[in-house]
Every structure is written in C-alpha cells, then in structure tokens.
N, CA, C and O atoms as a printed pandas DataFrame, in Angstrom:
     atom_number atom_name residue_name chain_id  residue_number  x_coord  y_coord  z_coord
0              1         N          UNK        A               1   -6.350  -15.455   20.852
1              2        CA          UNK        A               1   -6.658  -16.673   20.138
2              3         C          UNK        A               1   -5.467  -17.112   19.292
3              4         O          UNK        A               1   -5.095  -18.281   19.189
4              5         N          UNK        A               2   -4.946  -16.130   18.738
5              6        CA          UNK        A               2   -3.997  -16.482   17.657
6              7         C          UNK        A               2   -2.373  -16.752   19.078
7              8         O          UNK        A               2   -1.343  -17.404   18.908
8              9         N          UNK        A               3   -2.638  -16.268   19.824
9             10        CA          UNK        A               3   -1.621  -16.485   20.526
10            11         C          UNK        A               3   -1.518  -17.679   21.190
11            12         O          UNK        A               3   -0.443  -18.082   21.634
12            13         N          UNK        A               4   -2.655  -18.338   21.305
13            14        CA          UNK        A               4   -3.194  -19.864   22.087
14            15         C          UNK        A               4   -2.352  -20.373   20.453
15            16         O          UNK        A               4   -1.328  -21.056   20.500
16            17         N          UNK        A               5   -2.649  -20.154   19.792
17            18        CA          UNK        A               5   -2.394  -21.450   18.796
18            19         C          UNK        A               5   -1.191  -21.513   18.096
19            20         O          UNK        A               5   -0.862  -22.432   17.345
20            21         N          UNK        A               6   -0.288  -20.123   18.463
21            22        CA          UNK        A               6    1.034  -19.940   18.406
22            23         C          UNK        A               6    1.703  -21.218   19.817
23            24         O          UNK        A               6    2.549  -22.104   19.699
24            25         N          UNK        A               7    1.048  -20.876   20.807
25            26        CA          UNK        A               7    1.753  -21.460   21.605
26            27         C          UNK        A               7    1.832  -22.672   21.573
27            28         O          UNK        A               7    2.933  -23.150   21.847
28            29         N          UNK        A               8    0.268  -23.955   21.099
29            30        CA          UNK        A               8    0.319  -24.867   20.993
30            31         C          UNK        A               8    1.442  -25.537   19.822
31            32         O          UNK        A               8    1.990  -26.637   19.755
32            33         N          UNK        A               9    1.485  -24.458   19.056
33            34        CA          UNK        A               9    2.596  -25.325   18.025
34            35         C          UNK        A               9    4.065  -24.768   18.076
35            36         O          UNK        A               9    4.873  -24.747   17.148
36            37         N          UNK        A              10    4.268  -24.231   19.627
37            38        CA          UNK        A              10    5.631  -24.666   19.952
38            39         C          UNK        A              10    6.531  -23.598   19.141
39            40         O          UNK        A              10    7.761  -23.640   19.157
40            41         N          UNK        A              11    5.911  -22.800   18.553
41            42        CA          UNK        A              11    6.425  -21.427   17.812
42            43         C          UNK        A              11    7.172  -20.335   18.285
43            44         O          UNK        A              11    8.213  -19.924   17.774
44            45         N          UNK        A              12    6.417  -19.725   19.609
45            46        CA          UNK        A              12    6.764  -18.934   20.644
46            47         C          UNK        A              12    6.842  -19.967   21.845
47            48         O          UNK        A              12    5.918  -20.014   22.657
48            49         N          UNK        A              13    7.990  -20.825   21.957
49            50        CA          UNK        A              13    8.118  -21.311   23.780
50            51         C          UNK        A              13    8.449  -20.568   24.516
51            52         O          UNK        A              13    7.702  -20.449   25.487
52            53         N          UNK        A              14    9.752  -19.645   24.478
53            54        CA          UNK        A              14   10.175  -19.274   25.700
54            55         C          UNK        A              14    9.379  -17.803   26.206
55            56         O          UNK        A              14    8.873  -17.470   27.277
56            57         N          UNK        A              15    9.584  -16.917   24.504
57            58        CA          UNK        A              15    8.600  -15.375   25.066
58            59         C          UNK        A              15    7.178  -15.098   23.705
59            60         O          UNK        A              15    6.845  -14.267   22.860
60            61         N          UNK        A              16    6.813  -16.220   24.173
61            62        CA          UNK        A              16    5.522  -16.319   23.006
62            63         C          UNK        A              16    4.925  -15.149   23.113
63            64         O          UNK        A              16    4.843  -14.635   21.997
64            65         N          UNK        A              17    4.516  -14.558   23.859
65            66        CA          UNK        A              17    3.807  -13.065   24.577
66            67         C          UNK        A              17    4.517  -11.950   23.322
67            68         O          UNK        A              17    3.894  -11.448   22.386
68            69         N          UNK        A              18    5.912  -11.774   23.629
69            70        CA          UNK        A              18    6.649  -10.633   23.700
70            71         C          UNK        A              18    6.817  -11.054   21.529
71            72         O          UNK        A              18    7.033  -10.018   20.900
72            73         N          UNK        A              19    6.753  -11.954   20.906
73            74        CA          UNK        A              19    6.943  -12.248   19.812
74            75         C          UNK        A              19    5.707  -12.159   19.289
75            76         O          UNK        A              19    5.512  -11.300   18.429
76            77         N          UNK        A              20    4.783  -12.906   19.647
77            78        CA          UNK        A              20    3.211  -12.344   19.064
78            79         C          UNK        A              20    2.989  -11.013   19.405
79            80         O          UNK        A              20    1.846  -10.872   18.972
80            81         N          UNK        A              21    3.372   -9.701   19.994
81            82        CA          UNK        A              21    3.273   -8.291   20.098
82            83         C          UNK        A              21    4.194   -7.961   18.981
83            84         O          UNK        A              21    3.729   -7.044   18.303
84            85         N          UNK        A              22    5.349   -8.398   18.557
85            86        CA          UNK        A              22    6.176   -8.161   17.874
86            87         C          UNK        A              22    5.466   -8.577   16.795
87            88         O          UNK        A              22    5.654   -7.645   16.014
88            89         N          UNK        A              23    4.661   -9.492   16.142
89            90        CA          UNK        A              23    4.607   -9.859   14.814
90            91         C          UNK        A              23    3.333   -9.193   14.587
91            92         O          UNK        A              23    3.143   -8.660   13.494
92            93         N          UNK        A              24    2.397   -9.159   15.533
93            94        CA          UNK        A              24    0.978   -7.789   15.047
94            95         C          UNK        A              24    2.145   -6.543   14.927
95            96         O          UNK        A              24    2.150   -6.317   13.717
96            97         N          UNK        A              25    3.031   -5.717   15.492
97            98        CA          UNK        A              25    3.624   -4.822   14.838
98            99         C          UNK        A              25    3.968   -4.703   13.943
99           100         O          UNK        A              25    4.043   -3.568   13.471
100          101         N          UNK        A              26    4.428   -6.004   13.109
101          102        CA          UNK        A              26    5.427   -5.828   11.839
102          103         C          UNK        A              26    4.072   -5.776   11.191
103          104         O          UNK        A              26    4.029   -4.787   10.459
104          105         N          UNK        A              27    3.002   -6.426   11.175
105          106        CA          UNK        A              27    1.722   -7.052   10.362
106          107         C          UNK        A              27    1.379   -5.128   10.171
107          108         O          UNK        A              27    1.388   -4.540    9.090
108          109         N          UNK        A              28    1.107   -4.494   11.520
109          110        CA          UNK        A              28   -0.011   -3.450   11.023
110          111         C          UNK        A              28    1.289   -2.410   10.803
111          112         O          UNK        A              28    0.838   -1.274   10.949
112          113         N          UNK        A              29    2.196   -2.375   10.617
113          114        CA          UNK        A              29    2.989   -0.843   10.457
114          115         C          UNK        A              29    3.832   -1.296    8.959
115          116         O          UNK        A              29    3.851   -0.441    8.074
116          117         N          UNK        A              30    4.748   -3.087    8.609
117          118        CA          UNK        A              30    4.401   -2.859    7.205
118          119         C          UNK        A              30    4.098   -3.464    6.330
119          120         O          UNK        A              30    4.339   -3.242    5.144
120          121         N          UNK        A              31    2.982   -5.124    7.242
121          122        CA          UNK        A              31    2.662   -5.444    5.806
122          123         C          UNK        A              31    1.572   -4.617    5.023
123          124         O          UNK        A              31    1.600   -4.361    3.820
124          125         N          UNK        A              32    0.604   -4.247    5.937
125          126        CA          UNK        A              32   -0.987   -3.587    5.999
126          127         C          UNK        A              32   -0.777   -2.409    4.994
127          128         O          UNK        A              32   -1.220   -2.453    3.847
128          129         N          UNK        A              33   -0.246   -1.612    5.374
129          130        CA          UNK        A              33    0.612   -0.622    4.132
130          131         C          UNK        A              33    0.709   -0.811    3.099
131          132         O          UNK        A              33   -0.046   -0.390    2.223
132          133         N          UNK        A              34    2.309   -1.948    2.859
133          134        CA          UNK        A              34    2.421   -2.361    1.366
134          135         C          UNK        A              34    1.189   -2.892    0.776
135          136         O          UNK        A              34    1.035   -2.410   -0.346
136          137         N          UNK        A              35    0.377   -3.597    1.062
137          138        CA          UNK        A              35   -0.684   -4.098    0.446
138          139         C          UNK        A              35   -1.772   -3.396    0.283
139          140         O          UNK        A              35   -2.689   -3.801   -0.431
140          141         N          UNK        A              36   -1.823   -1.825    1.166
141          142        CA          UNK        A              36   -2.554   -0.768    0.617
142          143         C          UNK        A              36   -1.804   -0.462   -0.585
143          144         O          UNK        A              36   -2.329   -0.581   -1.692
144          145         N          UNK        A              37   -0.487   -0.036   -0.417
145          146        CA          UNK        A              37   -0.194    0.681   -1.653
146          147         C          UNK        A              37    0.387   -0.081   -3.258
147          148         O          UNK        A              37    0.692    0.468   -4.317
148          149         N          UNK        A              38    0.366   -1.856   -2.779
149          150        CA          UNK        A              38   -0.192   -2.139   -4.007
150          151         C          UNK        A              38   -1.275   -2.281   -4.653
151          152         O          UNK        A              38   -1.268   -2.469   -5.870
152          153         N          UNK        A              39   -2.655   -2.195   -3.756
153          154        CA          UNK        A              39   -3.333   -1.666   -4.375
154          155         C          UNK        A              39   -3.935   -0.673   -5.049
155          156         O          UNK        A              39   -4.608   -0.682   -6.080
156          157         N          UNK        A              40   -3.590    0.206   -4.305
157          158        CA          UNK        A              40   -3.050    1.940   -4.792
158          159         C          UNK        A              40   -2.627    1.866   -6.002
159          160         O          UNK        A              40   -3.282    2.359   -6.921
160          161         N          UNK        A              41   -1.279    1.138   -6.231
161          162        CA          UNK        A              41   -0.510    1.123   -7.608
162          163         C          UNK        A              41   -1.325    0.600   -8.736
163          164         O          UNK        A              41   -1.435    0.956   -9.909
164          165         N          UNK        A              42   -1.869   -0.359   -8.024
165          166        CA          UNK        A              42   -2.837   -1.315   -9.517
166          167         C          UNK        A              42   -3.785   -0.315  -10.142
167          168         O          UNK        A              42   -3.673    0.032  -11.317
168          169         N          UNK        A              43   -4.994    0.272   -9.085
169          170        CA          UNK        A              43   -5.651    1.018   -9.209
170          171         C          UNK        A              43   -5.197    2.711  -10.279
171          172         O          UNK        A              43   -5.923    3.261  -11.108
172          173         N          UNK        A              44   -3.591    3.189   -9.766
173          174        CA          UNK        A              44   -3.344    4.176  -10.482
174          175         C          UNK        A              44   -2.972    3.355  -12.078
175          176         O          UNK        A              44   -3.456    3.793  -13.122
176          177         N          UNK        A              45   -2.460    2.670  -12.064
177          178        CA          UNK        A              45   -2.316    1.929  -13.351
178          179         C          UNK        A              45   -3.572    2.213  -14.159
179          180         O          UNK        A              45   -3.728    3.096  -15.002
180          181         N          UNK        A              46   -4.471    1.261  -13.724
181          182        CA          UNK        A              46   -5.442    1.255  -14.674
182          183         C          UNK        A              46   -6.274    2.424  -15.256
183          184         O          UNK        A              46   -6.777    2.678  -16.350
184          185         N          UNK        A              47   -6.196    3.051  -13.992
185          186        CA          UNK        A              47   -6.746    5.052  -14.306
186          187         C          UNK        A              47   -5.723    5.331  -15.255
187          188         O          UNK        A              47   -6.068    5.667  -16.388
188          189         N          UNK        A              48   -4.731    5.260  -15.015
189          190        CA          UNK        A              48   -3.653    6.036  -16.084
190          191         C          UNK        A              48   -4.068    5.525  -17.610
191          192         O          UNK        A              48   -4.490    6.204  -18.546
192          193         N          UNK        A              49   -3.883    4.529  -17.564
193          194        CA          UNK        A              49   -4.136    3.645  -18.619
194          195         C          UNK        A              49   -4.995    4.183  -19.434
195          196         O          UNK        A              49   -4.837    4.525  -20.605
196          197         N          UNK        A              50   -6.102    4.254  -18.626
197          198        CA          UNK        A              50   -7.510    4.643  -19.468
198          199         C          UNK        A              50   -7.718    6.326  -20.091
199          200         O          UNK        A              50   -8.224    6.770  -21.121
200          201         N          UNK        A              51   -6.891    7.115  -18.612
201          202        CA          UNK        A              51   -7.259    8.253  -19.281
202          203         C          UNK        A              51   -5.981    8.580  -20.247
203          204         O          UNK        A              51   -5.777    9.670  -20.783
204          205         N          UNK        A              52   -5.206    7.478  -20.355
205          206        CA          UNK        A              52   -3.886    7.939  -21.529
206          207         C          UNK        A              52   -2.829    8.691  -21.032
207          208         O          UNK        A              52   -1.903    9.129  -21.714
208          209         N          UNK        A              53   -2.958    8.819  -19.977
209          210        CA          UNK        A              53   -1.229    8.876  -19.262
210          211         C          UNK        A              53   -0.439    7.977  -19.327
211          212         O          UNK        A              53   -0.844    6.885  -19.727
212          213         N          UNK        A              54    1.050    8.164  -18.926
213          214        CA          UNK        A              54    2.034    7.124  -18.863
214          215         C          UNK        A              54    1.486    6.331  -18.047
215          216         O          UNK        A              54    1.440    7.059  -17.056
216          217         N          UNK        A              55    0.869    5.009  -17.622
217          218        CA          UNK        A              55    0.843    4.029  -16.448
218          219         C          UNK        A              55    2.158    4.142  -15.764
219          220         O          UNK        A              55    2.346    4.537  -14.614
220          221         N          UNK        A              56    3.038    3.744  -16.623
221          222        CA          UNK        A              56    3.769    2.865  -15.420
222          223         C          UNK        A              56    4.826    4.147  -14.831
223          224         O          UNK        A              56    5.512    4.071  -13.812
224          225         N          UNK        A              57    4.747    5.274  -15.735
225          226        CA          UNK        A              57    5.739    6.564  -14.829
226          227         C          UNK        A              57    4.921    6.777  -13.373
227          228         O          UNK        A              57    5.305    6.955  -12.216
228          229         N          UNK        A              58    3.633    6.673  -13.996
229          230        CA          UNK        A              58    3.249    6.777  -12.509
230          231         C          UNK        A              58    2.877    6.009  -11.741
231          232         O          UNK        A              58    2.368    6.502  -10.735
232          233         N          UNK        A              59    2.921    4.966  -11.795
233          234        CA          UNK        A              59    2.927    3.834  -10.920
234          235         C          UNK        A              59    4.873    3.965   -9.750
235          236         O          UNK        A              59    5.167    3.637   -8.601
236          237         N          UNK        A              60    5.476    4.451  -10.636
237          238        CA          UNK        A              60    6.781    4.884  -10.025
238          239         C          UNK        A              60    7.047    5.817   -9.277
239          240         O          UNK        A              60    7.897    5.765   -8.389
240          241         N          UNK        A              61    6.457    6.637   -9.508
241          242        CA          UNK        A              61    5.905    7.854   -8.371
242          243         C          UNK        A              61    5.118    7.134   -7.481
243          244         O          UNK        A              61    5.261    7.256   -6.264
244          245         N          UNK        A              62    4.613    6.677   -7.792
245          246        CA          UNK        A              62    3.465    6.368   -6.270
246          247         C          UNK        A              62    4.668    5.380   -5.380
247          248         O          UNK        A              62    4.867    5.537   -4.175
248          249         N          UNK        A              63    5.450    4.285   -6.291
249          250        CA          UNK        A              63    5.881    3.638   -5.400
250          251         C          UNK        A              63    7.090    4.751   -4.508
251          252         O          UNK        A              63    7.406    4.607   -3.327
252          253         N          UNK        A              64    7.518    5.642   -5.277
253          254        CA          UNK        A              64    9.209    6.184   -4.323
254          255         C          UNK        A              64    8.975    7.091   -3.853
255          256         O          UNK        A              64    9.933    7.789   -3.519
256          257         N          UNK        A              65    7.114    7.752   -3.469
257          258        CA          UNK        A              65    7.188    9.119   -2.714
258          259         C          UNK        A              65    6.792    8.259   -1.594
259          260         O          UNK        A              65    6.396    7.094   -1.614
260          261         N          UNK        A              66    7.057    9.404   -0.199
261          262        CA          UNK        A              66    6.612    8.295    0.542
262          263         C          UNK        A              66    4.801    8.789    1.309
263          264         O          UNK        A              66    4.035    9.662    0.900
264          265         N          UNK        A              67    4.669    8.078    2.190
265          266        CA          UNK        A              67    3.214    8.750    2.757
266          267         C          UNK        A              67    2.031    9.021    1.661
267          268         O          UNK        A              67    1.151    9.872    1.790
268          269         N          UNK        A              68    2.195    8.065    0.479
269          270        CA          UNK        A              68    0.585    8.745   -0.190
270          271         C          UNK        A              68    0.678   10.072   -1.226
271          272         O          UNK        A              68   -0.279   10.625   -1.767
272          273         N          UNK        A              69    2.340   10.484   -1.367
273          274        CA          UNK        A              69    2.376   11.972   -1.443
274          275         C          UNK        A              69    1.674   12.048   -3.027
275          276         O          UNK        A              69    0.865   12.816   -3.547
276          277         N          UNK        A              70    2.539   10.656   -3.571
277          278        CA          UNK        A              70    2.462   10.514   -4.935
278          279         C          UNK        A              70    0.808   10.128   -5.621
279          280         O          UNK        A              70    0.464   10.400   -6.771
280          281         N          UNK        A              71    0.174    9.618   -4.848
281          282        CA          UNK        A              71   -0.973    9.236   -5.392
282          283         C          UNK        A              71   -1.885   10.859   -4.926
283          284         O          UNK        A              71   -2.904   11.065   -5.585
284          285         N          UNK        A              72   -1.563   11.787   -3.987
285          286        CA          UNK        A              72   -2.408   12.940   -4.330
286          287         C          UNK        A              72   -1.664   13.705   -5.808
287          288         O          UNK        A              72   -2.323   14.370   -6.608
288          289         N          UNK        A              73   -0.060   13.414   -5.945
289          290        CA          UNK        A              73   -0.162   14.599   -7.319
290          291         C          UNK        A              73   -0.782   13.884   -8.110
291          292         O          UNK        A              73   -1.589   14.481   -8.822
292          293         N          UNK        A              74   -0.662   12.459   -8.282
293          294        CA          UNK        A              74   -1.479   11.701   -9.308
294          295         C          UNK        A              74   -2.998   12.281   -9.402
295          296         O          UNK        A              74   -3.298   12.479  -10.579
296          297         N          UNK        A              75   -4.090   12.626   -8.441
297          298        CA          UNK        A              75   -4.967   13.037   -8.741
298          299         C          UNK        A              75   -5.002   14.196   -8.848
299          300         O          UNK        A              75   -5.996   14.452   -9.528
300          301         N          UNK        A              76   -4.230   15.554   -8.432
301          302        CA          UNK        A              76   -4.287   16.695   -9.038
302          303         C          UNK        A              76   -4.349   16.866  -10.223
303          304         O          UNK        A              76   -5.057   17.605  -10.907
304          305         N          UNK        A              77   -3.237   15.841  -10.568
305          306        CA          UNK        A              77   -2.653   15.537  -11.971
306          307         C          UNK        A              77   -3.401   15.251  -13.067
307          308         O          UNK        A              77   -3.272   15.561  -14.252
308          309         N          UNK        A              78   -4.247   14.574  -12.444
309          310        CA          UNK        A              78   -5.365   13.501  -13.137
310          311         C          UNK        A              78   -6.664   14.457  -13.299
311          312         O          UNK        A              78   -7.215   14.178  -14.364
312          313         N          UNK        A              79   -7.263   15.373  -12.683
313          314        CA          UNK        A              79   -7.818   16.380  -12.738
314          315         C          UNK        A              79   -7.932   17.465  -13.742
315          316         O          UNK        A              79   -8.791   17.894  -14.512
316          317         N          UNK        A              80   -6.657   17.740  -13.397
317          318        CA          UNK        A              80   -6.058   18.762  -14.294
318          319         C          UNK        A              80   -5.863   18.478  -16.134
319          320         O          UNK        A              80   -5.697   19.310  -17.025
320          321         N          UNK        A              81   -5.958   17.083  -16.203
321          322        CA          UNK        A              81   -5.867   16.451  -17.734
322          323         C          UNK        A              81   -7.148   16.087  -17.945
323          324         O          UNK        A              81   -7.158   15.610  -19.080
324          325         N          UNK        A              82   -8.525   16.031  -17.369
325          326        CA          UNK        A              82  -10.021   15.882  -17.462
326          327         C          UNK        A              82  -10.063   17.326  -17.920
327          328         O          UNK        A              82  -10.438   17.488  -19.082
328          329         N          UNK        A              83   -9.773   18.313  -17.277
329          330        CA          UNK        A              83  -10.452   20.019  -17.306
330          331         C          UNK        A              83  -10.301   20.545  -18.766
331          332         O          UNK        A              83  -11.035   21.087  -19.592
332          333         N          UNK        A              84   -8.446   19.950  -18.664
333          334        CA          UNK        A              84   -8.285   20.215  -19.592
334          335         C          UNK        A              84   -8.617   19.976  -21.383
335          336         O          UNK        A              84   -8.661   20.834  -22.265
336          337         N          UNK        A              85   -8.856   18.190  -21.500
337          338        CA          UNK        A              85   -9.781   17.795  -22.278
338          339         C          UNK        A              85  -11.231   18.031  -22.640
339          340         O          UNK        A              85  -11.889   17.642  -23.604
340          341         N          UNK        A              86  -11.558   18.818  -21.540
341          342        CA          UNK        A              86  -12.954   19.405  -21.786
342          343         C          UNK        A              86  -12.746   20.456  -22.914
343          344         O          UNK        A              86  -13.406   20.490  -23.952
344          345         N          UNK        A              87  -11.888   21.185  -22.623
345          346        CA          UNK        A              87  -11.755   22.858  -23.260
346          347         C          UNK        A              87  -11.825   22.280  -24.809
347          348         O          UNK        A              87  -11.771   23.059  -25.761
C-alpha cells in the first residue's frame, strides 16, 4: 500500500521496489530503536528523579551503553537503593 502511493507520487520511479525495502530497513533497525530508547531515557529520568538518584547521570548511561545494557544496571541499581532504604 505504502508502496502504491510512493509510486504515485513519483518518489521511487526508476527502483521504487528496491528503495521502499530500503526505507522499512532504516525505519525498523534505527528509527524503531531510537524511539524505544528515548523512551527508555524519559522513563529512567523520571524513576531517577523520584527515587533521588542523579537523573541525568543516568540518563547518560542508558544513552552510551549499547543494547539495553545500561537500563538493566539502572534497575539492579535501582533495586539495590529500595533494599537498601528499607534497612
């Protein structure tokens, strides 16, 4: 569908096919991502925030590890400062 209406507006003429395969690639490998992991970021923000961690150190971690690594120490992390406020 989206490729019918690429073609009607003359977007993809010569390899409309081979460019609409190309632009669902870029879409699901990196916009789909970044826009998980700004939401990721917002989300660790506001947790941080609340439970009185640095926000934005860790909003920096989440952005420069790669694969998610940073938002699991964030919740180890985040764990580990609940347990500990209990005591």
């Amino acid at each position: 569908m989206l490729s019918q209406l690429f073609n009607t507006l003359n977007i993809f003429s010569i390899y409309g096919e081979l460019y609409f395969i190309i632009f669902l690639l870029l879409l699901i490998f990196l916009i789909i991502p970044y826009a998980i992991l700004i939401v990721v970021a917002i989300w660790v923000y506001r947790d941080a925030k609340q439970k009185g961690l640095n926000a934005v150190v860790w909003v920096i971690i989440i952005w420069i590890t790669p694969f998610f690594i940073g938002l699991i120490f964030y919740m180890v992390n985040r764990n580990k400062t609940e347990i500990e406020a209990e005591r």
